[in-house]
N, C-alpha and C positions, 0 to 999 in steps of 0.2 A: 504493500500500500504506500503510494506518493503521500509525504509531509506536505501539507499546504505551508508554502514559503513565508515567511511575516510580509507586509507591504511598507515600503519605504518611502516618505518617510514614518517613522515612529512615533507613537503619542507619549506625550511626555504623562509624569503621575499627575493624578489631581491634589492640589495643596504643593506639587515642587514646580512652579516654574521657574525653579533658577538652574535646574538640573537636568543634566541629559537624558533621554525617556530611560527607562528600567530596562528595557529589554534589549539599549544596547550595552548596558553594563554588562549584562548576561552574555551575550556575543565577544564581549571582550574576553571574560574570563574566561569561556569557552574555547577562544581559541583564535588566531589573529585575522582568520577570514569568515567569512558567513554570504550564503546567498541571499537574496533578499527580491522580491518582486516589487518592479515601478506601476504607476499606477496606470500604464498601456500595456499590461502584461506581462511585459519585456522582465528578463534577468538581469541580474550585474553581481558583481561580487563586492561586500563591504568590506574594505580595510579598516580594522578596528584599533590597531594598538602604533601608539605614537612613530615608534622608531619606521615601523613599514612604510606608512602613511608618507613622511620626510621623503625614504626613497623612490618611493612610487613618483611623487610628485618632481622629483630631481631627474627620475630616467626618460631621456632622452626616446626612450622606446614606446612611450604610453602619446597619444593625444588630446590635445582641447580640443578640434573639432568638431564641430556641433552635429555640421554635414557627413562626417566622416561614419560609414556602415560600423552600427553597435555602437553608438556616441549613448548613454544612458541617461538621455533627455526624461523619459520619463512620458511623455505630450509632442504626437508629433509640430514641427513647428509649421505653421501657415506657408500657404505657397504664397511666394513675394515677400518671407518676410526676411529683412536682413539678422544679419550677426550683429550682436551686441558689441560696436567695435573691436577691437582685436583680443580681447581675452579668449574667445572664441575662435584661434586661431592658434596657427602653428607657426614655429619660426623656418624659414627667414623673415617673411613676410610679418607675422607678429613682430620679431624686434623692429622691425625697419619700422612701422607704424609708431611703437611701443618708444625708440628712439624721441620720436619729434616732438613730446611732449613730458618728456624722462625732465628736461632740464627747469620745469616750472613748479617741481615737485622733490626739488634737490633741498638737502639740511637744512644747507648754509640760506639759501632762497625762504624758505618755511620760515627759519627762525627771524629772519629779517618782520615775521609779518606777526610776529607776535604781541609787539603792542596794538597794532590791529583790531587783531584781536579781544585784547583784553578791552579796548574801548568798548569792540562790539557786544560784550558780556559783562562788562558793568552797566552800560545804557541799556543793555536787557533784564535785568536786574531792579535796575534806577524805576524803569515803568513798569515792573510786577510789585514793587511795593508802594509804589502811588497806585496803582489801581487796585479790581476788585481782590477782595480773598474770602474763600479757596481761590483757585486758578488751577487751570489745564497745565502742566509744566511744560506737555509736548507743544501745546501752542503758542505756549503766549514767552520759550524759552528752550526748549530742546531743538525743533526746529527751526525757528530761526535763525540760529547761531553760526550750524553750518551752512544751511542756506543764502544768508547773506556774505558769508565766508567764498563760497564757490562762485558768488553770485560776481565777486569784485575781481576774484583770479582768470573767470575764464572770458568777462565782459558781458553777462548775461545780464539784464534790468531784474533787480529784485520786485520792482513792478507786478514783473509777469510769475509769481512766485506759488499762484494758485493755480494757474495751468502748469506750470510743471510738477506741480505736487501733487495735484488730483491726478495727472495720466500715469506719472512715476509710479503710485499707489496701487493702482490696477495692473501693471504690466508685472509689479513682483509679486501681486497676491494671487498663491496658488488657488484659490478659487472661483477666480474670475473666467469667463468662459474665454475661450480661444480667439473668441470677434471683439469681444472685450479690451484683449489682451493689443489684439493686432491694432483695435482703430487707437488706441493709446501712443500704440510703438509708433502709427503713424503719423501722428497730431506732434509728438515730439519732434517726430524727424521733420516735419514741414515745419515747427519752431524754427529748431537750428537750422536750419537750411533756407529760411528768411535772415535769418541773423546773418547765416554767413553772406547771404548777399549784402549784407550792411556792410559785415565788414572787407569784403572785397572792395566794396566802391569806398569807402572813408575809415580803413584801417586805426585802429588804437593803440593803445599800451594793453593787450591782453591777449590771453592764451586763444581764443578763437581768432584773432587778428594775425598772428602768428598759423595757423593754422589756411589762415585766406593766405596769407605769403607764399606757403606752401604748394595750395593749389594755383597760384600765379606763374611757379617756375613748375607745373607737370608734377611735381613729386608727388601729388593727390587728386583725387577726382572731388568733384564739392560735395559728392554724395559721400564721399566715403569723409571725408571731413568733419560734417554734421553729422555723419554719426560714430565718431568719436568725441564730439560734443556732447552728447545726446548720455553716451556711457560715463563723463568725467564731470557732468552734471548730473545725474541721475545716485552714482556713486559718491559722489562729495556732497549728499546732504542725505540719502537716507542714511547709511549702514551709520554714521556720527551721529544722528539724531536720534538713534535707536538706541544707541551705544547712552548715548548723555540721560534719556531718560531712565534704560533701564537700570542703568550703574547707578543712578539717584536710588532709585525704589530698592536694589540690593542694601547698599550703604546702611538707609532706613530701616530694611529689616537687619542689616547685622550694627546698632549703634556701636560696638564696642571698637568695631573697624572704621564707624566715620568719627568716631571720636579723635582716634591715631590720626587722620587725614586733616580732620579741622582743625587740630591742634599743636598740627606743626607748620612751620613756614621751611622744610626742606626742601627745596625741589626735586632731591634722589628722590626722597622716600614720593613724595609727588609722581613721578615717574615710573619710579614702581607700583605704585597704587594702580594706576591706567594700565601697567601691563599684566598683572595679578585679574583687578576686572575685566580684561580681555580674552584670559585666559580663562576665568570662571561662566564668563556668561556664553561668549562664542554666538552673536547674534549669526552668523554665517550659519545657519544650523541644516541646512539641508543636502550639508557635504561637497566635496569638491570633488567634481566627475573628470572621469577621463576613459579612453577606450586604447585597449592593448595594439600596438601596431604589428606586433611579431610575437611569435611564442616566447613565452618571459615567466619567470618564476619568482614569486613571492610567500617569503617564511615557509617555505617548502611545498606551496602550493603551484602544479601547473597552472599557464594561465593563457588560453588559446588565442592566437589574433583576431581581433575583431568580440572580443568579449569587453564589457564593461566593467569599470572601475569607478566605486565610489567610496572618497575618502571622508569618514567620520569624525569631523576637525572637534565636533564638541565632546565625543567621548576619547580624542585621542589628547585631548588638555585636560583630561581627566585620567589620564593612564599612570598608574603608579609608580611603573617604572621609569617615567619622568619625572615625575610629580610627586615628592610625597606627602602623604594625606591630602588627594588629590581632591577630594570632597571640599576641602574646608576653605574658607574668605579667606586669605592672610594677606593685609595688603604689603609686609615686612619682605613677603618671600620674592628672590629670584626668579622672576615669573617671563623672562624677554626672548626665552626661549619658544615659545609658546606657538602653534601653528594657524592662529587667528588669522594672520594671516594670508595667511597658507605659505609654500616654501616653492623653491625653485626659479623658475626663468618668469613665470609666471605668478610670481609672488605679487602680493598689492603694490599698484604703482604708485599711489595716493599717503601709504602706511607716515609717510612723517606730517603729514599734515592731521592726516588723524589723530595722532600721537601729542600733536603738540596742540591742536584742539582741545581732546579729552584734558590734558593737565590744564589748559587755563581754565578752562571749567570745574572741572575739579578741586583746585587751590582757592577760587572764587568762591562760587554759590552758596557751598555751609559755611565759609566764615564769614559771610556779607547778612546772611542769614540764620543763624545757628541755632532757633528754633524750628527748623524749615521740618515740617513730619506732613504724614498722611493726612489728609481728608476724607479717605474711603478705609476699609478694611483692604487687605492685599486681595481677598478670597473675589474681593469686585472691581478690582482692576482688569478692564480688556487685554487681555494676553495677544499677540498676532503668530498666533498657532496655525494660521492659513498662508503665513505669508513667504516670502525667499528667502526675507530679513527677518530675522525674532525681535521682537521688544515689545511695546504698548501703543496701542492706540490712543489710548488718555493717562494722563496721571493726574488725578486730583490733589492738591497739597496745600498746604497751610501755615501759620507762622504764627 
């Protein structure tokens, strides 16, 4: 008799949404592979345990191709619809795209922008305590923050802040239907692809203008342009919005751990704090797919070409052998190792500005506020258990 496969992704327990569902703990300790059925039918195989995950994702031998036979989508994708600019892709061509926009997202560049920053997050701050309370954190302060952040990098009018929020919304929530999905992806891409007309004809100081320059000497088509606009906007305000509010709501339920945060002005420990919450909550939760190109073997598993590969980032920052007492908050512990977000050629390209986001936010909002708690019970906070990104849809709070 055939086992019926689990279906992936996994439900997390009822009362833990800060933890990865139960039954991939089980798959872990069971063993470093597991099959797993998508929800078109299709097989893949779960990589569970940290170390394998790192290699898979480093070998040369696996692909991101979305198009490529046995990509473990999961939903076939719409005909016409494009690739999510180049993550979606394989190199050469992935770095050469990946290249032209590597240099607006470098340390030394990010860190230049962090008073920026802090203005944008004290003036967000400055108008949730002149106005009403309770307050939504995600609105009226999670989102924001990096939305207006991306909003200035890439030359996008923070203006138009509700259309890209409301399409961005539907194209990552896994429950939206496929036409859903698609007129989204395509409202975005006639966005940027207006913009980029802008900036063709009257160029600026910004990453999309840069990007028109591009397609002026051939190096890009304006299609393909806008939409890698489309992904560096899309990317630079959810997964940080996600991140800010649900690292609030943790912090809240573990006070002993926002206590340590609020009550140091260290930047390590600051630093650490964001990578420790990176590694505990792991909004990426629906894993990091890839499909084998050639026969290849993992922790003594064959692994046939054209099979699917999907890597389990949120129980592999939970794996003991990396991690000890991988369960527990500590924002003290060496957490930088962590595969939030994710490893390889195709590691986040975005990873320091998120980084250096999360800490001013972080170092900011409890000590500007440091009665800042709940307005709801946890058990009635909206989880986004439907979505590509983990976090909240509201957070109500208080002071």
């Amino acid at each position: 008799m055939t086992s019926v496969l689990p279906e992936f992704p996994l439900p997390r327990a009822t009362g833990c949404p800060f933890d990865p569902p139960p039954a991939l703990r089980e798959m872990q300790q069971e063993g470093p592979l597991a099959r797993v059925r998508l929800a078109d039918g299709t097989e893949a195989w779960l990589v569970t345990r940290y170390a394998d995950q790192r290699a898979v994702l480093g070998d040369p031998r696996v692909s991101s191709d979305v198009d490529h036979p046995g990509y473990p989508s999961g939903a076939p994708r719409p005909p016409g619809g494009t690739k999510m600019g180049f993550i979606l892709m394989d190199d050469p061509e992935h770095a050469r795209l990946r290249r032209m926009v590597t240099g607006s997202f470098a340390v030394k560049r990010v860190e230049a922008m962090r008073p920026a920053v802090q203005g944008i997050v004290d003036d967000l701050i400055d108008a949730m305590l002149a106005g009403p309370n309770p307050v939504d954190l995600v609105e009226a302060f999670a989102l924001p923050v990096p939305s207006l952040v991306i909003c200035d990098l890439l030359g996008v009018p923070y203006a138009d802040h509700d259309l890209f929020q409301r399409n961005s919304k539907t194209l990552i929530r896994r429950s939206a239907a496929p036409e859903e999905r698609m007129a989204a992806g395509r409202a975005l891409h006639e966005y940027l692809d207006e913009l980029m007309g802008d900036k063709l004809a009257a160029p600026g100081d910004d990453l999309l203008s840069q990007l028109a320059g591009r397609v002026h000497t051939g190096q890009l088509t304006r299609q393909d342009a806008a939409q890698i606009g489309v992904l560096l906007l899309i990317a630079g305000h959810e997964t940080t919005a996600n991140m800010i509010a649900l690292g609030t709501l943790t912090l809240l339920e573990h006070p002993d751990q926002l206590a340590v945060l609020r009550e140091s002005d260290d930047p390590k420990l600051v630093a650490s704090a964001v990578e420790e919450l990176l590694r505990y909550l792991n909004i990426t939760h629906n894993g990091r797919r890839r499909v084998a190109l050639a026969d290849l073997e993992i922790a003594g598993q064959p692994i046939r070409a054209g099979e699917g590969l999907i890597m389990a980032n949120d129980i592999g920052n939970r794996d003991p052998s990396a991690f000890d007492d991988p369960d527990r908050l500590d924002l003290t512990r060496n957490a930088r190792h962590h595969v939030a977000f994710g490893f390889g050629v195709h590691q986040c390209l975005g990873q320091p500005l998120a980084r250096m986001e999360l800490q001013v936010v972080y170092s900011t909002l409890y000590r500007r506020i440091p009665t800042l708690r709940l307005a709801t019970s946890v058990d009635q906070v909206p989880f986004k258990h439907d979505g590509a990104v983990y976090g909240v849809y509201e957070l109500p709070v208080t002071w």
